[in-house]
C-alpha positions in Angstrom: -50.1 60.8 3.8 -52.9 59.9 6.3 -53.9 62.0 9.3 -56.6 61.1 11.8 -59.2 63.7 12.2 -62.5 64.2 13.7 -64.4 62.5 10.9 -61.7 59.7 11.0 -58.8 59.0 8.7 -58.2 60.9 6.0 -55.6 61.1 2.8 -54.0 64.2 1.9 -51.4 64.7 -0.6 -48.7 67.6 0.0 -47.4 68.8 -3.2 -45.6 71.8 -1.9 -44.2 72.7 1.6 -43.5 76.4 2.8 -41.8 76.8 6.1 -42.8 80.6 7.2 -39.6 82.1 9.1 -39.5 84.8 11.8 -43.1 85.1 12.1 -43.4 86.2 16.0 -45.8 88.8 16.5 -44.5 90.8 19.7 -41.1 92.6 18.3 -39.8 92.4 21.0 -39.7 88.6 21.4 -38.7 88.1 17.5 -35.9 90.1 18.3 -35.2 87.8 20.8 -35.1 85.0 18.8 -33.0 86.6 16.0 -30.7 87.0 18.9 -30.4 84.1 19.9 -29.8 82.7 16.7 -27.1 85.4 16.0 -25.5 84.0 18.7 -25.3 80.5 16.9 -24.0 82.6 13.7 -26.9 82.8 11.9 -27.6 85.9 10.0 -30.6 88.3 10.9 -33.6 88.2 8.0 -34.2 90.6 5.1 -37.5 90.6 5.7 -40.4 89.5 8.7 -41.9 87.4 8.0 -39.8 84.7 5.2 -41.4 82.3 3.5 -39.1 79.3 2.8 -39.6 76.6 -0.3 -38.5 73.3 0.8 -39.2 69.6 -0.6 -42.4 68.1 0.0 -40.8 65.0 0.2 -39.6 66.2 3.8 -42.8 65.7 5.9 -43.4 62.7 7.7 -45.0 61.3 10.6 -42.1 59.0 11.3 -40.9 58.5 14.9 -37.4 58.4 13.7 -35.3 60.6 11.3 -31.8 60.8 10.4 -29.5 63.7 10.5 -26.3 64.5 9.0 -24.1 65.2 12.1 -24.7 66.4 15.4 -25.3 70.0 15.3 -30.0 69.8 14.6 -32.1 70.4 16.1 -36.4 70.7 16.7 -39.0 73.5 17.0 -42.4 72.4 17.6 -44.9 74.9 15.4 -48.2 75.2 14.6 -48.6 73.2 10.9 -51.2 74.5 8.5 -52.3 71.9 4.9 -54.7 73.0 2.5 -56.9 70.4 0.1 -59.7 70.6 -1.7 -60.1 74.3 -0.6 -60.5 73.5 3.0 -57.6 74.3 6.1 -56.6 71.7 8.8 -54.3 72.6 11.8 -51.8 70.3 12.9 -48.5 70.4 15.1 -44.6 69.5 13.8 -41.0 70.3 14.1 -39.2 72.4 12.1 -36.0 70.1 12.6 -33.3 72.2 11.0 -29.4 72.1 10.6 -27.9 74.6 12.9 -24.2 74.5 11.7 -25.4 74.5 8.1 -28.0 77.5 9.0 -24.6 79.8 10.1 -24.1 79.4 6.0 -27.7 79.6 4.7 -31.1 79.5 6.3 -32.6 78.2 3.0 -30.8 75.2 3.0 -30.8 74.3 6.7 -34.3 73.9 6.2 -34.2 71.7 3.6 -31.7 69.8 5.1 -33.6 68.0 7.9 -37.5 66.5 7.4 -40.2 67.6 9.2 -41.8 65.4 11.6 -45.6 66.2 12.3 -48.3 64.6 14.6 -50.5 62.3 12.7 -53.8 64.0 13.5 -55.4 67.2 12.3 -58.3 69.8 13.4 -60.5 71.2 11.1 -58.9 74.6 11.3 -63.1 76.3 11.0 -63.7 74.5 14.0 -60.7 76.3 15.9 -60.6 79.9 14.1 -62.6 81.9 17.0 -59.9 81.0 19.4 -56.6 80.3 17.4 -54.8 82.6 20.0 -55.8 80.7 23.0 -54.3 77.2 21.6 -50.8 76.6 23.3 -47.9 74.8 22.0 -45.1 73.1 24.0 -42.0 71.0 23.9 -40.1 69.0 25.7 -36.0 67.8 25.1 -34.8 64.5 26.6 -31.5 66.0 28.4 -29.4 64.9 31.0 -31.2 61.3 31.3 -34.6 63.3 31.6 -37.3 65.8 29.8 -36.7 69.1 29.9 -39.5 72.1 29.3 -37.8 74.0 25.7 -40.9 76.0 24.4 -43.6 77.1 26.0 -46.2 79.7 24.2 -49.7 79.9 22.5 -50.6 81.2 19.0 -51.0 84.4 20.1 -47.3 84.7 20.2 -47.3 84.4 16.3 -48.8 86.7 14.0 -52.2 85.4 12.4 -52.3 82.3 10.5 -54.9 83.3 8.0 -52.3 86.1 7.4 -49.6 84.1 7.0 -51.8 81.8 4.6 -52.8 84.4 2.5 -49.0 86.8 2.6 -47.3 83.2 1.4 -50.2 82.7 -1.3 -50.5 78.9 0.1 -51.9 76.8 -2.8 -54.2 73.8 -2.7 -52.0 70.4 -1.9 -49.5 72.7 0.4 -48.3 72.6 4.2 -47.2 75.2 5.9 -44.9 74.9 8.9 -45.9 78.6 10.8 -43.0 79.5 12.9 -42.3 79.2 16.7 -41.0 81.2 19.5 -37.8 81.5 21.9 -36.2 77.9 23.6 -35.8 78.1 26.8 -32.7 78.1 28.2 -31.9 78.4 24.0 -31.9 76.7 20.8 -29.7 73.2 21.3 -29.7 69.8 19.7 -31.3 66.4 21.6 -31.4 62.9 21.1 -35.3 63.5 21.5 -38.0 65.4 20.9 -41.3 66.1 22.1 -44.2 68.9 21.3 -48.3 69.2 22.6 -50.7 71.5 21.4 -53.4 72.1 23.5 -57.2 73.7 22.8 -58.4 74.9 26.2 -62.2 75.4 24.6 -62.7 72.0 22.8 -60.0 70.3 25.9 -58.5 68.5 23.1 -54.5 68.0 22.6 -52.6 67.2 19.6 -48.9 65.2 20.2 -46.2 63.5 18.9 -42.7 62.6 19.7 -39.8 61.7 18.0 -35.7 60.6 18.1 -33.0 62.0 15.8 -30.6 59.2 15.0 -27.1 61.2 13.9 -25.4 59.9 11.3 -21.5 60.7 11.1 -20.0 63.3 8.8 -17.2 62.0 7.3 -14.6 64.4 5.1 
C-alpha cells in the first residue's frame, strides 16, 4: 500500500493486522462503551484491553466498501504500522458487523475492511504530545452530517503501551480503539473521521460510503 507522508509517498507492506479492543483509559468511560454495546447484545470482554487478529488483506484506502447487510457500522481510531523498525500514525475505521458481533467479537471484526486515510505522521515527530491529538467523526444522517465521536488520545490508554502489550511485529498495523458515539453506536450510508494535531496545526482525513449488499437465506 502507499501512504503520503512528510517525506512524500511511501510503500508499506502490512503482513499482519491487530485490532486492539476496549482500550479506553478512564474506567469509567470504557464502561460506558461496554454498555452500550451490551445494549446491542454484545458480550462484555474477558479481559481490557483485547488484541484481535484479523486479515491483512482488510485494510484499504478505498472510498467505498461493501457490507454484508445492513446492520455495520464505523469507528474512527487512531491506526498505528510498523516497518523497518520505525512507527507512523495514521487514522481509520474499525467498520465492524454489529448483528454478527452479538455472536462473536472476533469475527465481526474480520467481517468488514478497514478503511484508513491515505497519509501517515512519523509517529517520533508526534510522541511529546500524543494526548493532545483529537479524533472526530461524522455520520451522513437524515439527508445531513451528524457529530458521532468526538475525543483525543488521551481518552485511550498509551499507544506505545498498547504496541509493546500486543508485541506488534515489523510489517503490522494496529487499529487502537476509540471511544463512546454520540447519541450511540448505529449504522450510516457514510462515514467520515479528522484527526487533528493542535502543535504541528496539521489534520489527517478521509471519508468513505458503505454500499450494503443483501443477505439472502
Amino acid at each position: 500500500m502507499q501512504f503520503s507522508t512528510d517525506s512524500g509517498p511511501r510503500d508499506f507492506k502490512i503482513d499482519h493486522l491487530v485490532i486492539a479492543g476496549w482500550t479506553g483509559r478512564d474506567a469509567a468511560a470504557l464502561q460506558h462503551h461496554i454498555d452500550e454495546l451490551s445494549a446491542l447484545g454484545v458480550a462484555p470482554p474477558s479481559q481490557v484491553p483485547l488484541f484481535y487478529r484479523a486479515a491483512n488483506t482488510l485494510v484499504t484506502t478505498a472510498s467505498e466498501i461493501q457490507v454484508l447487510g445492513d446492520a455495520t457500522s464505523g469507528e474512527a481510531e487512531p491506526v498505528l504500522i510498523m516497518q523497518d523498525g520505525k512507527l507512523w500514525l495514521g487514522l481509520g475505521s474499525d467498520h465492524t458487523d454489529r448483528q454478527l458481533e452479538a455472536t462473536s467479537v472476533a469475527a465481526s471484526k474480520q467481517a468488514c475492511q478497514k478503511p484508513c486515510a491515505a497519509r501517515l505522521w512519523e509517529f517520533d515527530a508526534v510522541a511529546d504530545h500524543l494526548d493532545r491529538i483529537a479524533i472526530r467523526s461524522w455520520i451522513y444522517e437524515d439527508d445531513g452530517w451528524r457529530l458521532y465521536q468526538d475525543g483525543t488520545l488521551g481518552q485511550i490508554r498509551p499507544l506505545a503501551q498498547l504496541v509493546e502489550s500486543s508485541g506488534m511485529a515489523e510489517r503490522s498495523a494496529m487499529l487502537c480503539g476509540t471511544f463512546s458515539a454520540i447519541g450511540g453506536v448505529r449504522s450510516a450510508p457514510k462515514f467520515r473521521a479528522a484527526t487533528h494535531d493542535p502543535v504541528r496545526k496539521e489534520e489527517i482525513e478521509f471519508e468513505y460510503e458503505t454500499i450494503c449488499l443483501p443477505s439472502i437465506s
